[in-house]
N, C-alpha and C positions, 0 to 999 in steps of 0.2 A: 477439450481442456476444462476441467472445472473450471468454476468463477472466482473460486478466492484463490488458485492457482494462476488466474490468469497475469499479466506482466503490470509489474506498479513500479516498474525501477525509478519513474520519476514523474510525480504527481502534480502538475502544475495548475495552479492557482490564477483563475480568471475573475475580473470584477462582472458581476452577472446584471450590471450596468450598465456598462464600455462595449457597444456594436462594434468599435475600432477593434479593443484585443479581442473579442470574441472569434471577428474573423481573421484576426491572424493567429490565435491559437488552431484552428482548423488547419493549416499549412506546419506545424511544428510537430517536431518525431517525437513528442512526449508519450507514455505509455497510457498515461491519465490525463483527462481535462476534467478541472470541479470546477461549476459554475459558482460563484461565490454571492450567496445576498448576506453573509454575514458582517465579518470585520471590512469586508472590502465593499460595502455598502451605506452607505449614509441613511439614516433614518426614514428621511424626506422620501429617498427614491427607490427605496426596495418595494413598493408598489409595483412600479412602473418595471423593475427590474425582472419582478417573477413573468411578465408580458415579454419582456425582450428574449429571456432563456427559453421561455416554451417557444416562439418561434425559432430562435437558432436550434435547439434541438430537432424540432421540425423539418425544418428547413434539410439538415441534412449536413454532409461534407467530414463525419468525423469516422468513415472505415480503421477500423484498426485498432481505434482509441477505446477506452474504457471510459463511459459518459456517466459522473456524477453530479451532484449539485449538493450544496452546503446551505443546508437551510438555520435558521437563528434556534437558538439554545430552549428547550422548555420551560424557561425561568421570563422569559420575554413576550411579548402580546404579538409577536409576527407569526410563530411557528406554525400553527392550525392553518392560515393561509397559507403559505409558504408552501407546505406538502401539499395540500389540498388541489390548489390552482395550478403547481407544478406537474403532479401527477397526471392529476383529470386533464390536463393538457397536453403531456408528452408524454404519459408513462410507457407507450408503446416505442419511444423512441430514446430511455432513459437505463440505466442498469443498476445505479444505488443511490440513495440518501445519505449522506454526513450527516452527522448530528454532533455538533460538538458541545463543548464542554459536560459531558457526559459525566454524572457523579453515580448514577443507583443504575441497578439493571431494571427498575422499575421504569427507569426514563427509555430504554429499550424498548420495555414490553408498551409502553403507551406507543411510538412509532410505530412496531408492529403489527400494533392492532389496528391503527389510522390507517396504514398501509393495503391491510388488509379489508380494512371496509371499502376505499377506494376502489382495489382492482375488481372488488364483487358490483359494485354498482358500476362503474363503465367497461365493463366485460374483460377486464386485462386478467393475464395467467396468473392465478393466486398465488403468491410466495417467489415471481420470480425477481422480484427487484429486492435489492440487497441492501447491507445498512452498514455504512463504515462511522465507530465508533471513535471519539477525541477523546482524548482522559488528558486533562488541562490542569485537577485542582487535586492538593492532598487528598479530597476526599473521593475520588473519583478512583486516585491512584489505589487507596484501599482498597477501595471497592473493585479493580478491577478483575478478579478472578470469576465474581456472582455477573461482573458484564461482561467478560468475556464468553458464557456459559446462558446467556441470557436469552437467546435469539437465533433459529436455524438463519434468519436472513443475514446474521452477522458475516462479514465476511473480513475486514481487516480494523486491527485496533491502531490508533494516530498517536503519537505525541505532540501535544501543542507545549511547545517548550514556552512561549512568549507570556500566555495568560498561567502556567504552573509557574514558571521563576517569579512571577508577581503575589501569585496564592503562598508561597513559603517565605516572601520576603529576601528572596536572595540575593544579596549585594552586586548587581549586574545589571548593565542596561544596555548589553551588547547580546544578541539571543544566541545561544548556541557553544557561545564563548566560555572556558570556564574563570567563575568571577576572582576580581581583583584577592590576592588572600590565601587562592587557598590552591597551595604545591603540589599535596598529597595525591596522587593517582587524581581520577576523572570525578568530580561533581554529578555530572549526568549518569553514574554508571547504574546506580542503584533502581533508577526509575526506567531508564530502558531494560533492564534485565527481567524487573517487575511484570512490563508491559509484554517484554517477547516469553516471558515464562507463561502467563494466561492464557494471548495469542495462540503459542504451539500446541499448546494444552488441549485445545479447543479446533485444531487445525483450521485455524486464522493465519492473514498474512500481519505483521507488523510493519508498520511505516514508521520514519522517522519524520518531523516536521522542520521546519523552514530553517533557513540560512539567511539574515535580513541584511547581510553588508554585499547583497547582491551583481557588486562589480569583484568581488573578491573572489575569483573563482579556486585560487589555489587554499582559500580560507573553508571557503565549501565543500570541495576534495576533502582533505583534514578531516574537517567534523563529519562528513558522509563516510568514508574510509572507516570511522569510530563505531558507526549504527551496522555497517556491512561484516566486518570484523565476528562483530556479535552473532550474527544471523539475520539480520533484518532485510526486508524484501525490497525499501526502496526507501524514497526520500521526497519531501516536495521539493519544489521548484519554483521560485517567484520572478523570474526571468529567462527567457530564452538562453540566456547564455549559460545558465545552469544546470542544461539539459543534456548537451550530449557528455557532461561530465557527472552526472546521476546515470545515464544508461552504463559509461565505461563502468563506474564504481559497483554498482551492483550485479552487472553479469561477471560468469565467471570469466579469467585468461583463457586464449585460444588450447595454449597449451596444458591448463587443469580443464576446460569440456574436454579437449581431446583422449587426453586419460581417465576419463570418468568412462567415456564411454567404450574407452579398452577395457576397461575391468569389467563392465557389463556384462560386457561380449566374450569376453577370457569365462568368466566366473559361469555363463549360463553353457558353454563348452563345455566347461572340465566339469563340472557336476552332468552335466547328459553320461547317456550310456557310451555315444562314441568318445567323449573325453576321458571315461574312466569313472563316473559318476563320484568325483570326489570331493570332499564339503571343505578340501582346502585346496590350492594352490598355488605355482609363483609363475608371476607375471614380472617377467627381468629378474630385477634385485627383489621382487617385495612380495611376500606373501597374500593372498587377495583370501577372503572367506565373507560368511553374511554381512557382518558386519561390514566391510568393505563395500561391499553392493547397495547395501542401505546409505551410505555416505556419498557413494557414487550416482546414484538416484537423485540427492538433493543437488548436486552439481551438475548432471546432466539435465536434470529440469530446468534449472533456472537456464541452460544457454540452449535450449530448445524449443524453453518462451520466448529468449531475445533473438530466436532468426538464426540460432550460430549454426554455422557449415563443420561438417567435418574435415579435419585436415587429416595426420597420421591415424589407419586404421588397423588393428590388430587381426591378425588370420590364425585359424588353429594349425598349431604344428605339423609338417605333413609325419605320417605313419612310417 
């Protein structure tokens, strides 16, 4: 499986402080774990914190997971350490860098290239650790086309909805909610479409970001439901209880994998010579052709990231 193919249905957020959640994020079906020395850091202790993540990465325990760490903003005096001691430390047991608040693809190209001096001096595979980008501020958001096109290590673009509603001033101090005011269709609409149009452009995954009324799980669903809809890959998570409802939300139903992969199966038949070699046909009520197959690709992928079984299976017609 590629890597920015690989499964982000639900991206949870650990304090890269806290030995406690670290080691129960290791026991939890999230598809991601990010270590966090950024917002979920304190000043005082993100020293001590980049010591605590390179051991737990070390250490071991996360089969399955997609292991990133979120290191502080290039605008802040931590970040140089942050990569530095994280990498040379774990990079053999790491697969991407967060970088958020992301405004220029020149703030790319500088992790890139730090990245890239690391793995040459302590012998790690050049290029293979990845970079998942945050676009947090208007300016970022413009910018995000030249970022998402910035970096082969790119591999999925974030929304930080918490620090962009504060960069545009938007009457809201609930995240994800849309604010007091305003009826008209979805507030958010504009800037996740922004972010998933770069993304695909660039065959990146797009994430959605956090949900902070964390006991509200049917409030989470909602706004998750709204990023999935779109096409978006996944969503964080800032509490365990939000996770097996970011895996349901972003795979498909048993019943659309199921049919994805009848049309596969129909569609690579009836174009063979035994099928007839024909570049159209019907599958029950509905006509299947490329375009169907390509649609049925994105829906068979994602439930063959998430583990899905097949139920009803399609047979060619007997003769």
């Amino acid at each position: 499986m590629s890597v920015v193919n690989r499964p982000r249905r639900s991206c949870l957020a650990v304090p890269g402080s806290s030995q406690k959640f670290i080691d129960k994020a290791r026991t939890l079906p999230a598809d991601q774990i990010f270590l966090d020395l950024e917002d979920a850091c304190a000043p005082l202790v993100k020293p001590e914190a980049r010591k605590t993540i390179v051991a737990a990465l070390n250490e071991g325990g996360w089969e399955g997971k997609t292991r990133v760490v979120r290191v502080n903003d290039w605008t802040t005096e931590w970040t140089y350490r942050d990569v530095t001691e994280v990498v040379e430390g774990a990079g053999a047991n790491l697969d991407a860098i967060m970088l958020p608040k992301v405004q220029t693809a020149e703030q790319v190209h500088a992790l890139d290239m730090l990245l890239t001096q690391i793995e040459k001096t302590m012998g790690l595979e050049v290029g293979r650790l990845g970079i998942e980008a945050q676009i947090e501020n208007a300016r970022g958001l413009n910018n995000v086309v030249a970022i998402a096109a910035s970096s082969p290590r790119l591999e999925t673009i974030v929304f930080g909805p918490a620090d962009f509603m504060a960069s545009i001033n938007m009457k809201s101090l609930v995240v994800g909610e849309q604010p007091p005011g305003y009826t008209e269709g979805d507030a958010y609409h504009y800037i996740l479409m922004q972010i998933l149009m770069a993304a695909r452009a660039n065959d990146l995954q797009a994430i959605d970001g956090p949900y902070l009324q964390i006991r509200d799980v049917d409030g989470f669903r909602r706004v998750a439901n709204r990023a999935a809809a779109l096409g978006y890959d996944g969503k964080w998570v800032l509490h365990p209880g939000q996770i097996d409802a970011a895996n349901e939300t972003f795979s498909p139903s048993q019943e659309d994998y199921d049919h994805a992969e009848n049309i596969l199966d129909a569609y690579e038949w009836f174009t063979s010579e035994a099928g007839g070699a024909k570049g159209s046909a019907m599958l029950g009520d509905e006509m299947i052709d490329e375009a169907s197959r390509k649609m049925a690709l994105v829906i068979a992928g994602k439930g063959r990231a998430a583990g899905m079984t097949r139920g009803e299976r399609w047979t060619p017609p007997e003769s």
